[in-house]
Backbone as ProteinMPNN parsed JSONL, in Angstrom:
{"seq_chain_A": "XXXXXXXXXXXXXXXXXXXXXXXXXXXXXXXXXXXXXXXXXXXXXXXXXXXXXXXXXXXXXXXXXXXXXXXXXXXXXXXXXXXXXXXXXXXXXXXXXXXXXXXXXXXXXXXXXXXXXXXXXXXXXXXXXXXXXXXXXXXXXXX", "coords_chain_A": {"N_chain_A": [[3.98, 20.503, 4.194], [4.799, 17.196, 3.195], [2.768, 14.87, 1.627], [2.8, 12.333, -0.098], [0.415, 10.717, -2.409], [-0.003, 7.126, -3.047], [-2.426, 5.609, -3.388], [-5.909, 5.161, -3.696], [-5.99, 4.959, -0.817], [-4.022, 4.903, 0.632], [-1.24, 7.216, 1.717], [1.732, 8.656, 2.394], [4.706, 10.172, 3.627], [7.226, 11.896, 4.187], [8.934, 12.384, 7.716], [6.778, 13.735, 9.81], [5.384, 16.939, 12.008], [4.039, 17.612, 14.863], [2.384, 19.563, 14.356], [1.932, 18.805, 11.926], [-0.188, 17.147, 12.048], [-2.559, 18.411, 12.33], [-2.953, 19.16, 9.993], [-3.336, 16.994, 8.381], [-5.564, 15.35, 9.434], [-7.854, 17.658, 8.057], [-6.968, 17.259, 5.851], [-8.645, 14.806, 5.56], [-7.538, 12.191, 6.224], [-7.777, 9.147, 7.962], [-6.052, 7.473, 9.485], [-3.25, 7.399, 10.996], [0.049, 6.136, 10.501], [2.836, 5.381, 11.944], [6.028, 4.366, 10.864], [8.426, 4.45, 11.746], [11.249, 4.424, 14.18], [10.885, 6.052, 17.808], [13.264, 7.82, 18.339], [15.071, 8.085, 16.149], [17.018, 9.661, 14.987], [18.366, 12.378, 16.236], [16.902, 15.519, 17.615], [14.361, 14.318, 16.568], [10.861, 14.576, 16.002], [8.936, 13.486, 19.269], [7.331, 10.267, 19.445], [5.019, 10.12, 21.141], [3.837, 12.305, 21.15], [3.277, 13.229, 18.658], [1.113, 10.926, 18.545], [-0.446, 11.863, 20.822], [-1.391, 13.938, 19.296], [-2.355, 12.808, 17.418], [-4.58, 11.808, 18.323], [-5.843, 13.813, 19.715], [-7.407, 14.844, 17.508], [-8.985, 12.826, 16.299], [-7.754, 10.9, 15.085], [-6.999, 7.536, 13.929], [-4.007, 5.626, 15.452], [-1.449, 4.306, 14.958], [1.77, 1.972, 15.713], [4.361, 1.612, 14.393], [7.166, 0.471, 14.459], [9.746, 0.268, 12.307], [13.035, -0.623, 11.289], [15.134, 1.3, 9.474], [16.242, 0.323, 6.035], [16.103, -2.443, 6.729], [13.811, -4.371, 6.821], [11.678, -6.379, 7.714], [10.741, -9.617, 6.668], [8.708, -10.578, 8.679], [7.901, -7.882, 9.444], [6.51, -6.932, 7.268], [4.491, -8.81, 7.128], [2.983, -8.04, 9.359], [2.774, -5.309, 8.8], [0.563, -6.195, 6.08], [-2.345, -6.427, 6.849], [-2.758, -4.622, 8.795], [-2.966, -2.609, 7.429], [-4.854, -3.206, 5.557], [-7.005, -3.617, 7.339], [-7.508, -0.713, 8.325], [-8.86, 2.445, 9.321], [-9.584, 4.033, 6.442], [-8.7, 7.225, 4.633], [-5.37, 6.418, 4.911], [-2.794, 7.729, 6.002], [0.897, 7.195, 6.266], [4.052, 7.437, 8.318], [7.728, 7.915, 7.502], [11.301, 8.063, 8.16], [11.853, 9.429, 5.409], [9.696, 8.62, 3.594], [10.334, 6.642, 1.935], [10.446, 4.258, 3.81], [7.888, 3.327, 4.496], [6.756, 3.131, 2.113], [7.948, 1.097, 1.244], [7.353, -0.981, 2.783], [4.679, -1.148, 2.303], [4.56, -1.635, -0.401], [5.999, -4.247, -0.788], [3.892, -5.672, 0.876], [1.459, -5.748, -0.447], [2.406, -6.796, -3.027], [1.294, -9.007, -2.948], [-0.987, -9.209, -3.46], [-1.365, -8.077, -6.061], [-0.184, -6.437, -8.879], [3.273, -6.343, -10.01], [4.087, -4.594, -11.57], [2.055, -2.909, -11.056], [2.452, -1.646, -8.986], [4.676, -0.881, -9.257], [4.432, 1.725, -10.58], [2.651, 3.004, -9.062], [3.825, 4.058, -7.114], [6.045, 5.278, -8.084], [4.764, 6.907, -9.16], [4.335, 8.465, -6.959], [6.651, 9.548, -6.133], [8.839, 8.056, -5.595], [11.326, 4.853, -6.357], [11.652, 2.246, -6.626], [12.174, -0.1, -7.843], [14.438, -1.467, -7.428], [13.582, -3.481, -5.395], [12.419, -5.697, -7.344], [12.879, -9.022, -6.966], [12.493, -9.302, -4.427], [9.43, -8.573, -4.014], [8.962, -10.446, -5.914], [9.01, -12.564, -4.269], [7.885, -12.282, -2.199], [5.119, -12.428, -3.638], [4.841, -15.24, -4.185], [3.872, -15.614, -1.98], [1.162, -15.015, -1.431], [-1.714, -13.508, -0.246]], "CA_chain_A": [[3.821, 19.082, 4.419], [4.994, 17.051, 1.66], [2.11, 14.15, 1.551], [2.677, 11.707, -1.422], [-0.451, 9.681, -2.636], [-0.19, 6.169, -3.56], [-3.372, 5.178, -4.037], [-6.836, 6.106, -2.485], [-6.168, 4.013, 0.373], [-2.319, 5.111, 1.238], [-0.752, 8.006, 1.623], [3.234, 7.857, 2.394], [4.975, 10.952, 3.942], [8.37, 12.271, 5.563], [8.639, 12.664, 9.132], [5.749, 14.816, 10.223], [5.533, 17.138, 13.2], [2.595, 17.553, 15.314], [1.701, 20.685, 13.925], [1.322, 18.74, 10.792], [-1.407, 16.076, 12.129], [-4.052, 18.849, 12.066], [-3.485, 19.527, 8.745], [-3.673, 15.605, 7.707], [-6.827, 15.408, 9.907], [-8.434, 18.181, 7.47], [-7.427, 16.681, 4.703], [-9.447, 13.24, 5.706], [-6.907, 10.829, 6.946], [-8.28, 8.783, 9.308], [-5.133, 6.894, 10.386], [-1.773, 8.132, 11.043], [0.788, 4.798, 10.667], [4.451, 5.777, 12.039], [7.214, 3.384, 10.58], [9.951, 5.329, 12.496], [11.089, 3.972, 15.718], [11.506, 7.064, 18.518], [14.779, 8.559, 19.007], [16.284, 7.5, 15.557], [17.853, 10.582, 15.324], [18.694, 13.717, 17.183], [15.511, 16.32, 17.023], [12.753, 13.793, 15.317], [9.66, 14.515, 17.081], [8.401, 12.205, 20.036], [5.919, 9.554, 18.823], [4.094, 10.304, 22.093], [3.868, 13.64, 20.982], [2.503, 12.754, 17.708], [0.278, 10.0, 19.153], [-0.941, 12.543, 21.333], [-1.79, 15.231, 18.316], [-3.601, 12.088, 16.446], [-5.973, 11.065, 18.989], [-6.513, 15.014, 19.338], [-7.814, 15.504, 15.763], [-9.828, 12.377, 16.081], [-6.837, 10.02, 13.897], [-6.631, 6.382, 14.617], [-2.921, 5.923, 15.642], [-0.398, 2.959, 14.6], [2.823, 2.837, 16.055], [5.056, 0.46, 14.219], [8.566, 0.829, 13.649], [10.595, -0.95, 11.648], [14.653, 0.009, 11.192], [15.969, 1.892, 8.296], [17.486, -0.663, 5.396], [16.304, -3.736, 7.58], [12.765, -4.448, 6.524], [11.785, -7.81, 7.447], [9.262, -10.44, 6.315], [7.52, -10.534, 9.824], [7.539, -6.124, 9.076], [5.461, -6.631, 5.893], [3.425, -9.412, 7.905], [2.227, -7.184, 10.459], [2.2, -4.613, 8.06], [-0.463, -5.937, 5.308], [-3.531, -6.908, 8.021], [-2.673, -3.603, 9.52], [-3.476, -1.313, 6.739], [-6.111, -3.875, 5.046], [-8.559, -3.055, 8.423], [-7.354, 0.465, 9.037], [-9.87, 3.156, 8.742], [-9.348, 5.006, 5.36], [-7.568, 6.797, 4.22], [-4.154, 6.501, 5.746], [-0.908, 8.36, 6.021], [2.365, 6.951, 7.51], [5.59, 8.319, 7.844], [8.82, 7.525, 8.7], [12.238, 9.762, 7.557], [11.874, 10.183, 4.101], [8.462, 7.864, 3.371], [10.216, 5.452, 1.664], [10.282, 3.247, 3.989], [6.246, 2.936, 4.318], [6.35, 2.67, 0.627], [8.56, -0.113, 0.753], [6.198, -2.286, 3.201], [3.009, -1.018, 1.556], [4.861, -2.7, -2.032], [5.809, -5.467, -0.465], [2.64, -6.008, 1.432], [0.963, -5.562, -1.671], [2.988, -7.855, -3.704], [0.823, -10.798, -2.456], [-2.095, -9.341, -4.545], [-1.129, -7.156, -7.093], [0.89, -6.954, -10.238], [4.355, -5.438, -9.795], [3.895, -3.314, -12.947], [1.108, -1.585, -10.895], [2.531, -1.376, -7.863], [5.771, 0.118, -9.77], [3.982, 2.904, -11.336], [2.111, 4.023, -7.94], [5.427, 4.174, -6.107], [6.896, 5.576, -9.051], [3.857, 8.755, -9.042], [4.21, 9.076, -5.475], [7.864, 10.142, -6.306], [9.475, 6.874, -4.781], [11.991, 4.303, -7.201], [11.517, 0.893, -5.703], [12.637, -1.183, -8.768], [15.577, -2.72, -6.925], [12.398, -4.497, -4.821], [11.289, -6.397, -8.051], [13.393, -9.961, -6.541], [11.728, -9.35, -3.225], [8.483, -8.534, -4.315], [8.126, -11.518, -6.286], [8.83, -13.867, -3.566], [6.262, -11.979, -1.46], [3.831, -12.801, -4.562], [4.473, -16.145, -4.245], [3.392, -16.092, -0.836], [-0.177, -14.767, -1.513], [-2.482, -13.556, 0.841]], "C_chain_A": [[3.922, 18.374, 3.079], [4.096, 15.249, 1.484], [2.1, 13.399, -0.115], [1.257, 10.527, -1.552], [-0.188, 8.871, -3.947], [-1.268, 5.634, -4.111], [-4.651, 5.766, -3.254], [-7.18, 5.82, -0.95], [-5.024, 4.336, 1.644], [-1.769, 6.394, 0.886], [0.734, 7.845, 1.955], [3.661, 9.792, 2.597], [6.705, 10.885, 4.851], [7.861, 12.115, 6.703], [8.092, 13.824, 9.193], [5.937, 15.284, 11.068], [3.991, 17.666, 13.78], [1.567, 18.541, 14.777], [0.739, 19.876, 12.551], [-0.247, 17.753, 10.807], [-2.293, 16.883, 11.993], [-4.423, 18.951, 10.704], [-3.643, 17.968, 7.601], [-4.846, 14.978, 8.145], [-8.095, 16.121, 8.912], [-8.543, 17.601, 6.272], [-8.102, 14.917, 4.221], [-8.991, 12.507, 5.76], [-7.358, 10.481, 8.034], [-7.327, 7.594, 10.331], [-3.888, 7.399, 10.125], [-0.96, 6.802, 11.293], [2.602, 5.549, 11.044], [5.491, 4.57, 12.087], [8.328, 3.535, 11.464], [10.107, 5.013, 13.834], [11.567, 5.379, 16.427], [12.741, 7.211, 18.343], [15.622, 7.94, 17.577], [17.286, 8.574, 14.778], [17.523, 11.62, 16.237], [17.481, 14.689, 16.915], [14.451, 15.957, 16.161], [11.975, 14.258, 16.583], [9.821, 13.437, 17.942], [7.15, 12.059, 19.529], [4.685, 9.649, 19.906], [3.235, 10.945, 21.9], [2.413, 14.148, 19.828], [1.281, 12.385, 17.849], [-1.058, 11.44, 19.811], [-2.328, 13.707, 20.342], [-2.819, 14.255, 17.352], [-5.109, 11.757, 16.797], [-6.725, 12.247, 19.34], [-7.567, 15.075, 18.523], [-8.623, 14.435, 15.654], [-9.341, 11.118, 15.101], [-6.808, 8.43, 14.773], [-4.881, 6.817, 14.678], [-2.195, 4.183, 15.75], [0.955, 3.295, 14.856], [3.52, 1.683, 15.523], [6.128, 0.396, 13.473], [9.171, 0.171, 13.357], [11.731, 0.258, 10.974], [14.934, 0.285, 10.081], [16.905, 0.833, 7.425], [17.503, -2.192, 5.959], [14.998, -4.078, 7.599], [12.401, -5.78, 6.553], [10.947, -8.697, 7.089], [8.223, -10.504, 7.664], [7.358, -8.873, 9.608], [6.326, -6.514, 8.314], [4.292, -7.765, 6.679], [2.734, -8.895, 8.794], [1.917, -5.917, 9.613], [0.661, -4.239, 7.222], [-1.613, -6.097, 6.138], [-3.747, -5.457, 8.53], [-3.515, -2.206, 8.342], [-4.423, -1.974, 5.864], [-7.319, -3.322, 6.004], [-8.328, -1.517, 9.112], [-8.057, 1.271, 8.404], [-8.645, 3.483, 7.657], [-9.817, 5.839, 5.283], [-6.659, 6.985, 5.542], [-2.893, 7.031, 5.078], [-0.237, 7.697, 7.197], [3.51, 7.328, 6.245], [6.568, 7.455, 8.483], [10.175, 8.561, 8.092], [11.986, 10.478, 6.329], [10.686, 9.757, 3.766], [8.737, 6.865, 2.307], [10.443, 4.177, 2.29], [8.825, 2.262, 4.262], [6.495, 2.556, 2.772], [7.062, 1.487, 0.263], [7.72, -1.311, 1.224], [4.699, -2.088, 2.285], [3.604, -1.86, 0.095], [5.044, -3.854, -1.945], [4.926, -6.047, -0.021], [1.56, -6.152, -0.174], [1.516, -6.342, -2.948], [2.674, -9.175, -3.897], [-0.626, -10.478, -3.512], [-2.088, -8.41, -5.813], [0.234, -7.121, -8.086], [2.272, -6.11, -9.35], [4.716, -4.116, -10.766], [3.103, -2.247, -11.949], [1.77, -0.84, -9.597], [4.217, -0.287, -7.786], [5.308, 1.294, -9.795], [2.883, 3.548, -10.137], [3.208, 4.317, -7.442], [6.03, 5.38, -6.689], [6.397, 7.352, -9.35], [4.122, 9.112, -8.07], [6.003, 9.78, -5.6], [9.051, 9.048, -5.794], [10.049, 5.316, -5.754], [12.233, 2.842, -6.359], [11.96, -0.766, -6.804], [13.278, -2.35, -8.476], [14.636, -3.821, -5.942], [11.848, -5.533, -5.487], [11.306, -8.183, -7.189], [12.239, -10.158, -4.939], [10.118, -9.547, -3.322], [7.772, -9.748, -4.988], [8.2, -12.751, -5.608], [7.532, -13.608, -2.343], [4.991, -12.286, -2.294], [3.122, -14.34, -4.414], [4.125, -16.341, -3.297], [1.69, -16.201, -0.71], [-0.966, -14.506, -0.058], [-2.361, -12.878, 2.071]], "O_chain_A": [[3.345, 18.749, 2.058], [4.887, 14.349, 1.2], [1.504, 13.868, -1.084], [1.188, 9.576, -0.774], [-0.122, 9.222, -5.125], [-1.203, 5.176, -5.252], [-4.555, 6.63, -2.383], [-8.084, 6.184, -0.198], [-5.035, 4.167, 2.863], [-1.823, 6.701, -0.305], [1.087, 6.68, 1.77], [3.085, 10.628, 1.901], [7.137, 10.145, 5.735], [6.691, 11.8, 6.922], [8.625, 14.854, 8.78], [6.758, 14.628, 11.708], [3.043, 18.027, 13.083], [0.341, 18.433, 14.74], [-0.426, 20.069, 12.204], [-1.105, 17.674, 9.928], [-3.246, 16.344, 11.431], [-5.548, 18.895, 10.208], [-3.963, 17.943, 6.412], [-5.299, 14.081, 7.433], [-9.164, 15.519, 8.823], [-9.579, 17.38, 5.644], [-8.07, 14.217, 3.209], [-9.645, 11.533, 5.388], [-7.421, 11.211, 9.023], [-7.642, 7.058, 11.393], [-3.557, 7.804, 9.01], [-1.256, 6.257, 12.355], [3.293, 6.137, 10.211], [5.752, 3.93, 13.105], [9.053, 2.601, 11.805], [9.218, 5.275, 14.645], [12.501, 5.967, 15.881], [13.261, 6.118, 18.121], [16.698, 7.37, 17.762], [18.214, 8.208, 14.057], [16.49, 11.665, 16.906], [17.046, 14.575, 15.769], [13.806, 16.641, 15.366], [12.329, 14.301, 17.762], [10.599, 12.52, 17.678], [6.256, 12.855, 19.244], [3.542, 9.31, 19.598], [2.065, 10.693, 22.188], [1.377, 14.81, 19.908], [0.341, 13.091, 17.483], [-2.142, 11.77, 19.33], [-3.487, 14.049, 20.578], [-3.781, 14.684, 16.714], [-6.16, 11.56, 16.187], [-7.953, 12.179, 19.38], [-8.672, 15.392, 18.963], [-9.406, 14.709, 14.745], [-10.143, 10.436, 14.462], [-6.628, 8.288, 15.982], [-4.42, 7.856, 14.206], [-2.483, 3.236, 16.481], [1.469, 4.362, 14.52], [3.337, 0.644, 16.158], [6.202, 0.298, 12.248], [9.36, -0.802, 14.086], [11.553, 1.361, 10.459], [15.041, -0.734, 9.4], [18.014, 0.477, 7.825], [18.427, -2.993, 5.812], [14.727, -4.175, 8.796], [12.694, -6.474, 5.579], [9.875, -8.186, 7.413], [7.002, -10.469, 7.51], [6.145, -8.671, 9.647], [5.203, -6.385, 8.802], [3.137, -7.342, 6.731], [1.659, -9.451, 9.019], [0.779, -5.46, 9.723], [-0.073, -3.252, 7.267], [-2.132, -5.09, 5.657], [-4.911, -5.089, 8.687], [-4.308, -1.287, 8.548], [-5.0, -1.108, 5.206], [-8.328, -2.746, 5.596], [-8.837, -1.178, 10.18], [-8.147, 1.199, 7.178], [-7.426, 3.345, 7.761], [-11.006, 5.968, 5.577], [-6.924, 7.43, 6.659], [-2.277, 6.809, 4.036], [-0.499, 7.604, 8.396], [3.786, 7.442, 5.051], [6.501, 6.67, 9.429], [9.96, 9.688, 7.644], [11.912, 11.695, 6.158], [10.118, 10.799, 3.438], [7.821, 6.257, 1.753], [10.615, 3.144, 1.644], [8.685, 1.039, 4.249], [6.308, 1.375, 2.479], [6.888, 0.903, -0.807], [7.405, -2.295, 0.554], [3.942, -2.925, 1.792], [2.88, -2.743, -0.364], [4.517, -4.659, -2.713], [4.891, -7.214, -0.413], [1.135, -7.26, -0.499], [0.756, -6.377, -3.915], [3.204, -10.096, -4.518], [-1.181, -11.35, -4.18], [-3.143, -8.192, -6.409], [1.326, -7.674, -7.965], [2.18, -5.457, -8.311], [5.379, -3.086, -10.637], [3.355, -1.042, -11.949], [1.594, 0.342, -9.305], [4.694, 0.498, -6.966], [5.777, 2.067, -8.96], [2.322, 4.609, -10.412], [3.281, 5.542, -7.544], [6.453, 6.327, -6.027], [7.01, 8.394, -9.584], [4.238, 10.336, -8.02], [6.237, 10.687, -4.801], [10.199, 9.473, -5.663], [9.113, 4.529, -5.897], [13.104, 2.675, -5.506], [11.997, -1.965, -6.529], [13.112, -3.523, -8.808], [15.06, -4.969, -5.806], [11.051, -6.298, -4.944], [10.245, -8.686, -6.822], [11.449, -11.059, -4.657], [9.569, -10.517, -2.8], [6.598, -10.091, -4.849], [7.701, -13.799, -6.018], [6.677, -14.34, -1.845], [3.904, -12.394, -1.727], [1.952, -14.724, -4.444], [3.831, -17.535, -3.233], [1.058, -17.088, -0.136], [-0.828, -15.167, 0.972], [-3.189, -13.065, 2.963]]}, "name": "protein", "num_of_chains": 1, "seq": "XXXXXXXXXXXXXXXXXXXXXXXXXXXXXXXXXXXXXXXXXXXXXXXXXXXXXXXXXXXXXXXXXXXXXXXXXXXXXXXXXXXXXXXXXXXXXXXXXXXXXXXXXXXXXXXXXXXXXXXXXXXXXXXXXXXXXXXXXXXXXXX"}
């Protein structure tokens, strides 16, 4: 399971498979966020499936997909609220986990520097630079 931590709040992951929710249950996630809409390719898990394996293990469960390369300002709006009141900590996935890491930067762009929010991205293994333009119009939004 290849679990990248952002901060102590966010975790950020590939596409998981159910097997893997027990072992993100052990290691004290208490919400599972899935970016990835069903069926967006051939052999991803079902989010049912998932869903199913979170509420098992005792995981809150967020199902909120947003499209590959198409990330939109109502995304990151439903986004930051979402992982502001979600138990902690949290892991979400979606194919590779940068696309959580792209709403969590942008979501995060309304209160935080972009320097910092570089250099978590940047540990978690994830190059989000080309976001700075974006990011700073989400700054100016605040809040």
């Amino acid at each position: 399971m290849d679990f990248r931590k952002i901060d102590d709040n966010i975790s950020v992951a590939p596409q998981i498979s159910v097997e893997d929710v027990a072992e993100a249950a052990k290691l004290g996630f208490r919400t599972l966020v899935a970016n990835r809409p069903d069926q967006e390719e051939p052999g991803q898990p079902s989010m049912a499936d998932i869903e199913a394996a979170a509420r098992e293990h005792g995981l809150a469960w967020v199902f909120m997909p947003v499209a590959s390369g198409n990330i939109t300002d109502d995304d990151v709006s439903r986004f930051a609220p979402m992982i502001r009141d979600a138990e902690k900590p949290v892991l979400a996935f979606c194919r590779s986990g940068t696309r959580c890491t792209v709403l969590w930067a942008l979501s995060s762009a309304r209160n935080t520097s972009a320097d910092e929010i570089f250099t978590k991205a940047r540990n978690a293994g994830y190059d989000i630079s080309g976001l700075a333009p974006r990011m700073a119009q989400q700054a100016r939004e605040k809040g």
